[in-house]
N, C-alpha and C positions, 0 to 999 in steps of 0.2 A: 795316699794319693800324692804327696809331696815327695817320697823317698821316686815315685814315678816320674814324675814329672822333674825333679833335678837330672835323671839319670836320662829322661829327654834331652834336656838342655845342655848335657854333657856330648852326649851322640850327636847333638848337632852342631855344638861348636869344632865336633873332632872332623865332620863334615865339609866344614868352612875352611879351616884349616889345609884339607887335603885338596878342597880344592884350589886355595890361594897357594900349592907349592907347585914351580915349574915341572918339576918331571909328571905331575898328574896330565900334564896338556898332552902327551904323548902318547896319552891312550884314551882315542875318542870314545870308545866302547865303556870308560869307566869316567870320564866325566858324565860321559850322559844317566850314569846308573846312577852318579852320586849327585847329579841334580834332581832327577826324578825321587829322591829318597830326600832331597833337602828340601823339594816341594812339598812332600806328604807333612813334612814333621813341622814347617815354619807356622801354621797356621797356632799349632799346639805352643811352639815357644814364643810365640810374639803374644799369645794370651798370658801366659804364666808369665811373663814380662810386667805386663801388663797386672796383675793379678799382685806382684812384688812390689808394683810402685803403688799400689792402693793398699801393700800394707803400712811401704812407710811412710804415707802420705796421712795415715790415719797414727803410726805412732806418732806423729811429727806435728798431729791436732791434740791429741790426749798432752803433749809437754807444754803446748801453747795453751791452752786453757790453765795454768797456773798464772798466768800474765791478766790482768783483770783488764788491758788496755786493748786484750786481744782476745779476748774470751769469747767472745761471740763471732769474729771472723771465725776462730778455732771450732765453734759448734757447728758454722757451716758445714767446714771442710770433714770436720769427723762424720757428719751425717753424708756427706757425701762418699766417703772414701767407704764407709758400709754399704753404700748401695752400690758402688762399685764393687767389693768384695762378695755380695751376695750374687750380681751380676755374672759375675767372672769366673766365679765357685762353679755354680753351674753349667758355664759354657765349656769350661775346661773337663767336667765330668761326661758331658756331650761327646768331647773332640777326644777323652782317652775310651770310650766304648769302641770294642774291636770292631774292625773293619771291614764290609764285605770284599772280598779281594776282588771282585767282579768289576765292582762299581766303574773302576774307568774302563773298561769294555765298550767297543762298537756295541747294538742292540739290534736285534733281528726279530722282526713284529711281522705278525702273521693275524690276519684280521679275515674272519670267516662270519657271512653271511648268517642266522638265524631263523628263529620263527619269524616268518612276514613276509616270504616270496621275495615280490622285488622293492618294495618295501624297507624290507631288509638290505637288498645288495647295493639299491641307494646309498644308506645311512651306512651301511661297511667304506661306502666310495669317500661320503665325507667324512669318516673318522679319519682315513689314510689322509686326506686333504687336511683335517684339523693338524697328523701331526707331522705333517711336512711340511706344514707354515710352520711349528711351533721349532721344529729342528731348523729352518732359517733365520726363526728370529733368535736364535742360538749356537748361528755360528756355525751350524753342523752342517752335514753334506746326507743326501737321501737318496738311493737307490733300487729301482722296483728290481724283485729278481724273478718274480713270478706273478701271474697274472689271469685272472681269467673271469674275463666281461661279459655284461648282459647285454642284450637289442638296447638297452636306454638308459646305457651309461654305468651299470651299476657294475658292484664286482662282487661276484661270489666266494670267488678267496683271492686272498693279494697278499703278497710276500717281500719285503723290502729292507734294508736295511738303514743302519741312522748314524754313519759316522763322527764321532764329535769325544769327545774329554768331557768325561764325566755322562756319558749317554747314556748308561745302564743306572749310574745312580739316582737320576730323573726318572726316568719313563718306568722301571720295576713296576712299580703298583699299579699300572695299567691294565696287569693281566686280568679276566674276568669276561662276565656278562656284562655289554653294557645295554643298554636300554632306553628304546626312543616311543615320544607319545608325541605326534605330530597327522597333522593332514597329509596323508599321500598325495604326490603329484599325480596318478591313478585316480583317486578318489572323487567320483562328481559329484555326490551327495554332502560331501563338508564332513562325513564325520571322523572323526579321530582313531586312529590306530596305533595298536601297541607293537613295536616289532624289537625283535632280540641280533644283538650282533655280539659273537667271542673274539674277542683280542688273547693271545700271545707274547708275551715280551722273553726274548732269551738271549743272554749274553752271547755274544761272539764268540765261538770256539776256534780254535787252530786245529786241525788232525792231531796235532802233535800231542794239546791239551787231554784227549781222550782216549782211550785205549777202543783202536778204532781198526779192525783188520778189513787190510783191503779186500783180500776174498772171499768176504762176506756181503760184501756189496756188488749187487748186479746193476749195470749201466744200460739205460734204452737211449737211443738217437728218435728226434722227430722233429717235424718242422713247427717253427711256433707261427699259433695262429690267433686272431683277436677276434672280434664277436662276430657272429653269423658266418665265421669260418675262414675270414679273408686271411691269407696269408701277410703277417708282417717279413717273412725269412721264407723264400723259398729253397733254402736248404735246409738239412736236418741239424741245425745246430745248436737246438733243444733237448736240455739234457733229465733224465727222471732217472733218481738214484733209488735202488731195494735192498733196504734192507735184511738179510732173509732170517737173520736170529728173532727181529723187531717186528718185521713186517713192514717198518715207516717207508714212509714213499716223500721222495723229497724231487720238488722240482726246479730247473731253473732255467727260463727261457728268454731274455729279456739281452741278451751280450748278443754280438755276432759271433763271436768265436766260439765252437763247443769247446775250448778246453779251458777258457772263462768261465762259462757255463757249468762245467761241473768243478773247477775248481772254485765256485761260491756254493753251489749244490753240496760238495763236501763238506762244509765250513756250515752251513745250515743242519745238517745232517750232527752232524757233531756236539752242536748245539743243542739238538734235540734230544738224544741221548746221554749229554749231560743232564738236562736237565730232569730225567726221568730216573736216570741214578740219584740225584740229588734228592726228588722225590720218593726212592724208595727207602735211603740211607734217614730221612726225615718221618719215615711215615709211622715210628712209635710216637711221635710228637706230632701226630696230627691234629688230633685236640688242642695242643697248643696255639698251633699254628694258624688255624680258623679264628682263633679269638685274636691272631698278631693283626697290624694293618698290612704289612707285607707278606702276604701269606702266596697269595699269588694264584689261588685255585679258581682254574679257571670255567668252572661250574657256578659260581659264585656271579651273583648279581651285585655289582660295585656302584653302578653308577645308572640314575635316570635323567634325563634329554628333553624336557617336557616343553615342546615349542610353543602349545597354546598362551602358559603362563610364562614363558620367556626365562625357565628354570633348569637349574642344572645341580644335582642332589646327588652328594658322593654318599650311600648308604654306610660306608665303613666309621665313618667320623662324626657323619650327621652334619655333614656341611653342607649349605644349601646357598648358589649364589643367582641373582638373577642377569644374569648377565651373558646371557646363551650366545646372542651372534658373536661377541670378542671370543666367548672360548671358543668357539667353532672356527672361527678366524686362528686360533693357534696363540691366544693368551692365556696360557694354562699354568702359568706362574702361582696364581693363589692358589689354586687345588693341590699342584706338586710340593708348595710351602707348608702348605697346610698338614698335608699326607707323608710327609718329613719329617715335622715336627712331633705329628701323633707317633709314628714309628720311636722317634728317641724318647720319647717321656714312657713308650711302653718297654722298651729295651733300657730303659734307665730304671724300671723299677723292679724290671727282671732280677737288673744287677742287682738291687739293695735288700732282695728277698734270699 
Protein backbone atom coordinates (compact mmCIF):
# COMPACT_ATOMS: atom_id res chain seq x y z
CA UNK A 1 0.00 0.00 0.00
CA UNK A 2 2.89 2.48 0.74
CA UNK A 3 4.93 1.65 -2.67
CA UNK A 4 1.00 2.94 -3.83
CA UNK A 5 0.48 5.65 -2.20
CA UNK A 6 4.15 7.41 -2.59
CA UNK A 7 3.77 6.79 -6.27
CA UNK A 8 0.46 8.81 -5.66
CA UNK A 9 2.05 11.60 -4.10
CA UNK A 10 4.66 11.56 -6.89
CA UNK A 11 1.79 11.95 -9.71
CA UNK A 12 0.59 14.63 -7.84
CA UNK A 13 3.32 16.75 -7.04
CA UNK A 14 4.22 16.17 -10.91
CA UNK A 15 0.49 17.70 -11.27
CA UNK A 16 1.19 20.91 -9.29
CA UNK A 17 4.17 21.40 -10.99
CA UNK A 18 2.73 21.47 -14.48
CA UNK A 19 0.22 23.29 -13.50
CA UNK A 20 2.37 26.04 -11.64
CA UNK A 21 4.43 26.34 -15.23
CA UNK A 22 3.41 29.27 -17.65
CA UNK A 23 3.14 27.54 -20.97
CA UNK A 24 0.36 25.08 -19.12
CA UNK A 25 -2.04 28.37 -19.18
CA UNK A 26 -2.23 28.09 -22.89
CA UNK A 27 -4.09 25.27 -23.07
CA UNK A 28 -7.37 25.65 -21.35
CA UNK A 29 -8.46 22.20 -22.46
CA UNK A 30 -5.43 20.63 -20.38
CA UNK A 31 -5.52 22.84 -17.32
CA UNK A 32 -9.00 21.74 -16.90
CA UNK A 33 -7.92 17.88 -17.44
CA UNK A 34 -5.08 18.46 -15.01
CA UNK A 35 -7.32 20.06 -12.33
CA UNK A 36 -9.92 17.54 -12.58
CA UNK A 37 -7.29 14.73 -12.10
CA UNK A 38 -5.68 16.85 -9.19
CA UNK A 39 -9.08 16.85 -7.66
CA UNK A 40 -9.56 13.16 -7.83
CA UNK A 41 -6.15 12.36 -6.16
CA UNK A 42 -5.84 15.35 -3.37
CA UNK A 43 -8.13 13.72 -1.19
CA UNK A 44 -5.74 10.43 -1.13
CA UNK A 45 -2.62 12.77 -0.63
CA UNK A 46 -3.69 15.12 1.92
CA UNK A 47 -4.65 11.63 3.90
CA UNK A 48 -1.11 9.95 3.46
CA UNK A 49 0.13 13.50 4.57
CA UNK A 50 -1.58 13.04 7.10
CA UNK A 51 -1.08 9.52 7.90
CA UNK A 52 3.29 10.56 7.74
CA UNK A 53 2.82 13.18 10.34
CA UNK A 54 1.17 10.46 12.71
CA UNK A 55 4.17 8.42 11.99
CA UNK A 56 6.53 10.84 13.08
CA UNK A 57 4.60 12.18 15.69
CA UNK A 58 4.44 8.76 17.20
CA UNK A 59 8.42 8.24 16.51
CA UNK A 60 8.91 11.51 18.12
CA UNK A 61 6.71 9.97 21.51
CA UNK A 62 8.71 6.52 21.56
CA UNK A 63 12.36 9.13 21.93
CA UNK A 64 10.48 11.36 24.44
CA UNK A 65 9.54 8.71 26.68
CA UNK A 66 13.28 8.24 27.62
CA UNK A 67 13.03 11.72 29.48
CA UNK A 68 11.29 10.87 32.75
CA UNK A 69 10.24 14.75 32.98
CA UNK A 70 8.32 13.90 29.88
CA UNK A 71 7.26 10.57 29.91
CA UNK A 72 3.82 10.90 30.47
CA UNK A 73 3.13 14.04 28.05
CA UNK A 74 5.06 11.30 25.63
CA UNK A 75 2.30 8.53 26.58
CA UNK A 76 -0.20 10.80 25.49
CA UNK A 77 0.92 11.78 22.36
CA UNK A 78 2.11 8.01 21.32
CA UNK A 79 -1.41 6.83 22.33
CA UNK A 80 -2.71 9.34 20.35
CA UNK A 81 -0.60 9.19 17.16
CA UNK A 82 -1.88 5.33 17.11
CA UNK A 83 -5.21 6.11 17.05
CA UNK A 84 -4.37 8.44 14.39
CA UNK A 85 -2.50 5.81 12.57
CA UNK A 86 -5.11 3.18 13.00
CA UNK A 87 -7.59 5.94 11.76
CA UNK A 88 -5.82 6.91 8.81
CA UNK A 89 -4.75 3.27 7.75
CA UNK A 90 -8.16 2.68 7.09
CA UNK A 91 -9.24 5.71 5.50
CA UNK A 92 -6.45 5.60 3.04
CA UNK A 93 -7.38 1.81 2.15
CA UNK A 94 -11.05 3.30 1.57
CA UNK A 95 -9.77 6.09 -0.79
CA UNK A 96 -7.26 3.54 -2.83
CA UNK A 97 -10.35 0.93 -3.53
CA UNK A 98 -10.95 1.36 -7.45
CA UNK A 99 -13.22 3.69 -8.50
CA UNK A 100 -16.51 3.66 -10.17
CA UNK A 101 -15.83 5.74 -13.21
CA UNK A 102 -19.48 6.72 -13.23
CA UNK A 103 -19.63 8.15 -9.94
CA UNK A 104 -19.46 12.00 -11.16
CA UNK A 105 -22.08 11.38 -13.76
CA UNK A 106 -25.38 13.42 -14.14
CA UNK A 107 -28.21 10.60 -12.87
CA UNK A 108 -31.26 9.71 -14.83
CA UNK A 109 -34.11 8.17 -12.23
CA UNK A 110 -37.09 6.67 -13.54
CA UNK A 111 -39.76 5.99 -10.87
CA UNK A 112 -42.68 3.63 -11.92
CA UNK A 113 -45.83 3.29 -10.16
CA UNK A 114 -46.47 -0.50 -8.45
CA UNK A 115 -48.83 -2.76 -6.65
CA UNK A 116 -51.53 -0.25 -5.16
CA UNK A 117 -53.31 1.62 -8.13
CA UNK A 118 -53.16 5.04 -7.15
CA UNK A 119 -51.93 4.41 -3.96
CA UNK A 120 -49.10 3.68 -5.58
CA UNK A 121 -48.70 6.71 -8.23
CA UNK A 122 -49.20 9.03 -5.07
CA UNK A 123 -46.16 7.62 -3.32
CA UNK A 124 -44.00 7.36 -6.98
CA UNK A 125 -45.26 11.47 -6.97
CA UNK A 126 -43.45 11.86 -3.50
CA UNK A 127 -40.59 9.75 -4.03
CA UNK A 128 -39.76 12.20 -7.12
CA UNK A 129 -40.65 15.20 -4.48
CA UNK A 130 -38.37 13.42 -1.80
CA UNK A 131 -35.53 13.48 -4.21
CA UNK A 132 -35.70 16.76 -5.72
CA UNK A 133 -35.63 18.38 -2.27
CA UNK A 134 -32.77 16.20 -1.74
CA UNK A 135 -30.76 17.14 -5.19
CA UNK A 136 -31.62 21.07 -3.83
CA UNK A 137 -30.37 20.63 -0.74
CA UNK A 138 -27.28 19.45 -2.69
CA UNK A 139 -26.60 22.01 -4.92
CA UNK A 140 -27.89 19.97 -7.89
CA UNK A 141 -30.26 21.10 -10.62
CA UNK A 142 -33.51 18.49 -11.57
CA UNK A 143 -35.14 18.16 -14.54
CA UNK A 144 -38.56 16.25 -15.46
CA UNK A 145 -38.03 14.63 -19.06
CA UNK A 146 -41.03 12.58 -19.07
CA UNK A 147 -44.19 12.41 -17.39
CA UNK A 148 -47.29 10.86 -16.96
CA UNK A 149 -50.09 11.85 -14.30
CA UNK A 150 -53.13 10.70 -12.71
CA UNK A 151 -56.73 12.53 -12.16
CA UNK A 152 -55.15 13.08 -8.33
CA UNK A 153 -51.95 14.11 -8.74
CA UNK A 154 -50.14 10.85 -8.84
CA UNK A 155 -47.67 9.77 -11.45
CA UNK A 156 -47.47 6.52 -12.93
CA UNK A 157 -44.00 6.97 -14.51
CA UNK A 158 -41.79 9.90 -14.26
CA UNK A 159 -38.40 10.40 -15.78
CA UNK A 160 -36.14 13.07 -14.77
CA UNK A 161 -32.86 13.91 -14.46
CA UNK A 162 -30.37 15.16 -11.46
CA UNK A 163 -27.47 17.26 -12.44
CA UNK A 164 -24.88 17.83 -9.71
CA UNK A 165 -20.96 16.48 -9.01
CA UNK A 166 -20.84 13.59 -7.67
CA UNK A 167 -24.77 12.65 -8.40
CA UNK A 168 -24.36 9.12 -9.39
CA UNK A 169 -22.21 8.40 -6.60
CA UNK A 170 -25.11 9.35 -4.07
CA UNK A 171 -28.26 8.24 -5.39
CA UNK A 172 -26.86 4.46 -7.13
CA UNK A 173 -28.33 2.46 -4.34
CA UNK A 174 -31.59 3.77 -4.91
CA UNK A 175 -32.40 1.40 -7.58
CA UNK A 176 -35.05 -1.17 -6.21
CA UNK A 177 -38.56 -1.82 -4.92
CA UNK A 178 -39.41 0.59 -2.45
CA UNK A 179 -42.17 0.09 -0.32
CA UNK A 180 -44.93 2.13 1.56
CA UNK A 181 -47.50 1.19 4.57
CA UNK A 182 -49.54 4.18 5.08
CA UNK A 183 -53.40 5.35 4.99
CA UNK A 184 -54.42 6.19 1.68
CA UNK A 185 -55.82 9.56 0.86
CA UNK A 186 -58.63 7.13 -0.97
CA UNK A 187 -59.19 5.20 2.10
CA UNK A 188 -62.28 6.13 4.50
CA UNK A 189 -62.21 3.23 6.55
CA UNK A 190 -58.54 4.24 8.24
CA UNK A 191 -57.17 1.08 7.21
CA UNK A 192 -53.57 0.85 6.13
CA UNK A 193 -52.22 -0.24 2.74
CA UNK A 194 -49.22 -1.69 1.39
CA UNK A 195 -48.39 -0.38 -2.10
CA UNK A 196 -45.05 -1.01 -4.11
CA UNK A 197 -43.10 1.71 -6.19
CA UNK A 198 -39.57 0.75 -8.68
CA UNK A 199 -37.07 3.26 -8.94
CA UNK A 200 -34.20 3.31 -11.54
CA UNK A 201 -31.11 5.13 -11.17
CA UNK A 202 -28.71 5.27 -14.30
CA UNK A 203 -25.78 7.22 -15.05
CA UNK A 204 -25.93 9.74 -17.75
CA UNK A 205 -24.76 8.36 -20.98
CA UNK A 206 -23.46 10.57 -23.97
CA UNK A 207 -24.40 8.68 -27.67
CA UNK A 208 -20.83 8.77 -27.93
CA UNK A 209 -20.37 6.56 -24.56
CA UNK A 210 -22.29 3.64 -26.25
CA UNK A 211 -22.08 1.91 -29.23
CA UNK A 212 -25.47 3.23 -30.35
CA UNK A 213 -26.44 3.08 -34.30
CA UNK A 214 -28.58 5.65 -35.39
CA UNK A 215 -30.63 3.36 -37.69
CA UNK A 216 -31.60 1.39 -35.26
CA UNK A 217 -33.67 3.80 -33.76
CA UNK A 218 -37.19 4.69 -34.91
CA UNK A 219 -38.37 8.40 -33.86
CA UNK A 220 -42.38 9.17 -33.29
CA UNK A 221 -43.59 13.03 -32.98
CA UNK A 222 -46.80 13.72 -30.68
CA UNK A 223 -48.02 16.23 -28.72
CA UNK A 224 -47.49 16.01 -24.95
CA UNK A 225 -50.24 15.88 -22.90
CA UNK A 226 -50.87 15.92 -18.75
CA UNK A 227 -53.80 14.23 -17.01
CA UNK A 228 -57.23 13.91 -18.40
CA UNK A 229 -55.67 14.71 -21.65
CA UNK A 230 -55.16 18.43 -21.59
CA UNK A 231 -52.76 19.52 -23.93
CA UNK A 232 -49.48 21.14 -22.25
CA UNK A 233 -47.91 21.69 -26.16
CA UNK A 234 -50.15 21.92 -28.73
CA UNK A 235 -47.58 20.96 -31.24
CA UNK A 236 -46.00 17.53 -31.63
CA UNK A 237 -42.84 18.22 -29.92
CA UNK A 238 -42.96 15.06 -28.12
CA UNK A 239 -40.46 12.79 -28.82
CA UNK A 240 -40.68 8.49 -28.18
CA UNK A 241 -37.42 6.93 -29.33
CA UNK A 242 -37.56 2.59 -30.54
CA UNK A 243 -35.45 0.71 -30.16
CA UNK A 244 -35.86 -2.06 -32.70
CA UNK A 245 -32.74 -4.49 -31.75
CA UNK A 246 -34.10 -3.78 -27.81
CA UNK A 247 -37.40 -3.14 -28.25
CA UNK A 248 -36.96 -0.07 -25.35
CA UNK A 249 -39.06 2.68 -25.80
CA UNK A 250 -37.75 5.93 -24.44
CA UNK A 251 -39.78 9.07 -24.01
CA UNK A 252 -39.30 12.61 -23.75
CA UNK A 253 -41.86 15.21 -23.52
CA UNK A 254 -41.35 17.92 -21.13
CA UNK A 255 -38.75 20.68 -23.63
CA UNK A 256 -40.54 22.79 -26.07
CA UNK A 257 -38.28 22.02 -28.83
CA UNK A 258 -38.47 18.49 -30.35
CA UNK A 259 -34.94 18.36 -30.97
CA UNK A 260 -34.38 19.06 -27.10
CA UNK A 261 -36.55 16.46 -26.71
CA UNK A 262 -34.84 13.74 -28.43
CA UNK A 263 -31.61 14.90 -27.95
CA UNK A 264 -32.29 14.08 -23.90
CA UNK A 265 -34.43 11.04 -25.29
CA UNK A 266 -31.06 9.82 -26.88
CA UNK A 267 -28.90 10.39 -23.88
CA UNK A 268 -31.79 8.32 -21.71
CA UNK A 269 -31.78 5.70 -24.27
CA UNK A 270 -28.03 5.21 -24.07
CA UNK A 271 -28.25 5.03 -20.51
CA UNK A 272 -30.53 2.32 -20.72
CA UNK A 273 -28.66 0.18 -22.87
CA UNK A 274 -25.67 0.73 -21.06
CA UNK A 275 -26.86 -0.32 -18.23
CA UNK A 276 -28.10 -3.63 -19.54
CA UNK A 277 -24.85 -4.45 -21.14
CA UNK A 278 -23.33 -3.85 -17.87
CA UNK A 279 -25.88 -6.24 -16.54
CA UNK A 280 -25.18 -8.83 -18.88
CA UNK A 281 -21.25 -8.51 -18.86
CA UNK A 282 -22.16 -8.83 -14.67
CA UNK A 283 -24.51 -11.51 -14.73
CA UNK A 284 -21.88 -14.66 -14.04
CA UNK A 285 -21.48 -12.58 -10.82
CA UNK A 286 -24.97 -12.38 -10.07
CA UNK A 287 -24.71 -14.20 -6.81
CA UNK A 288 -22.38 -11.88 -5.97
CA UNK A 289 -23.98 -9.13 -6.60
CA UNK A 290 -27.39 -9.73 -4.76
CA UNK A 291 -25.41 -10.20 -1.59
CA UNK A 292 -23.14 -6.53 -2.62
CA UNK A 293 -25.29 -3.42 -1.14
CA UNK A 294 -24.89 -1.78 -4.55
CA UNK A 295 -26.28 -4.28 -6.41
CA UNK A 296 -28.86 -2.35 -7.90
CA UNK A 297 -31.72 -5.02 -8.99
CA UNK A 298 -34.38 -3.54 -9.42
CA UNK A 299 -36.78 -6.42 -8.47
CA UNK A 300 -35.25 -6.22 -5.18
CA UNK A 301 -37.31 -4.74 -2.16
CA UNK A 302 -34.66 -2.17 -0.55
CA UNK A 303 -36.52 0.02 1.38
CA UNK A 304 -40.02 0.35 3.63
CA UNK A 305 -42.03 3.74 4.43
CA UNK A 306 -43.98 2.78 7.17
CA UNK A 307 -45.97 6.14 8.09
CA UNK A 308 -48.17 4.78 10.87
CA UNK A 309 -45.02 4.14 12.95
CA UNK A 310 -43.23 7.18 11.61
CA UNK A 311 -40.36 4.55 10.13
CA UNK A 312 -38.31 4.24 7.38
CA UNK A 313 -36.28 0.60 7.14
CA UNK A 314 -33.45 0.13 4.47
CA UNK A 315 -33.91 -3.82 4.24
CA UNK A 316 -30.13 -4.11 2.77
CA UNK A 317 -28.22 -2.94 6.00
CA UNK A 318 -30.80 -3.31 8.39
CA UNK A 319 -31.06 0.45 9.14
CA UNK A 320 -34.02 1.57 10.65
CA UNK A 321 -34.56 5.45 11.21
CA UNK A 322 -37.57 7.04 12.68
CA UNK A 323 -37.60 9.99 11.13
CA UNK A 324 -39.87 9.67 8.08
CA UNK A 325 -41.33 13.38 7.38
CA UNK A 326 -37.26 14.87 7.20
CA UNK A 327 -36.48 11.91 4.89
CA UNK A 328 -39.58 12.60 2.77
CA UNK A 329 -38.51 16.21 2.96
CA UNK A 330 -35.17 15.14 1.04
CA UNK A 331 -32.82 14.50 4.29
CA UNK A 332 -31.36 11.49 3.10
CA UNK A 333 -28.00 12.13 4.24
CA UNK A 334 -27.90 9.30 6.94
CA UNK A 335 -29.36 6.35 4.71
CA UNK A 336 -26.72 7.54 1.70
CA UNK A 337 -24.01 7.58 4.60
CA UNK A 338 -24.90 4.74 5.89
CA UNK A 339 -25.38 2.72 2.41
CA UNK A 340 -21.68 4.25 1.59
CA UNK A 341 -20.23 3.03 4.17
CA UNK A 342 -21.75 -0.56 3.99
CA UNK A 343 -20.75 -0.67 0.34
CA UNK A 344 -16.66 0.04 1.27
CA UNK A 345 -16.31 -2.20 4.37
CA UNK A 346 -18.04 -4.89 1.69
CA UNK A 347 -15.66 -3.82 -1.28
CA UNK A 348 -12.78 -3.57 1.43
CA UNK A 349 -13.23 -7.14 2.28
CA UNK A 350 -13.66 -8.34 -1.15
CA UNK A 351 -10.25 -6.78 -1.42
CA UNK A 352 -8.57 -8.67 1.52
CA UNK A 353 -9.96 -12.04 0.37
Amino acid sequence: MLDKLNAVEAKYSQIEARLAASETYGDPALVASLNREQAQLQPIVETYRAYCAAQQARQDALELLNDPEMKELAQEELQQAKEDLIRLEQELRILLLPRDPNDDRNVIIEIRAGVGGEEAALFAHSLFRMYSMFAERSGWKTEVTSLSETELGGAKEISFTIEGAGAFSKLKFESGVHRVQRVPETESGGRVHTSTVTVAVLAEMETVDVKLDPADVEMQVFRSSGAGGQHVNKTSSAVRLIHRPTGMVVECQQERSQFQNRDKAMRILASRLYEQEQERLNSEFSAQRRSQVGSGMRNERIRTYNFPQGRVTDHRIGLTLYQIESIMDGDLDDIISSLVAADQAERLKNAEN
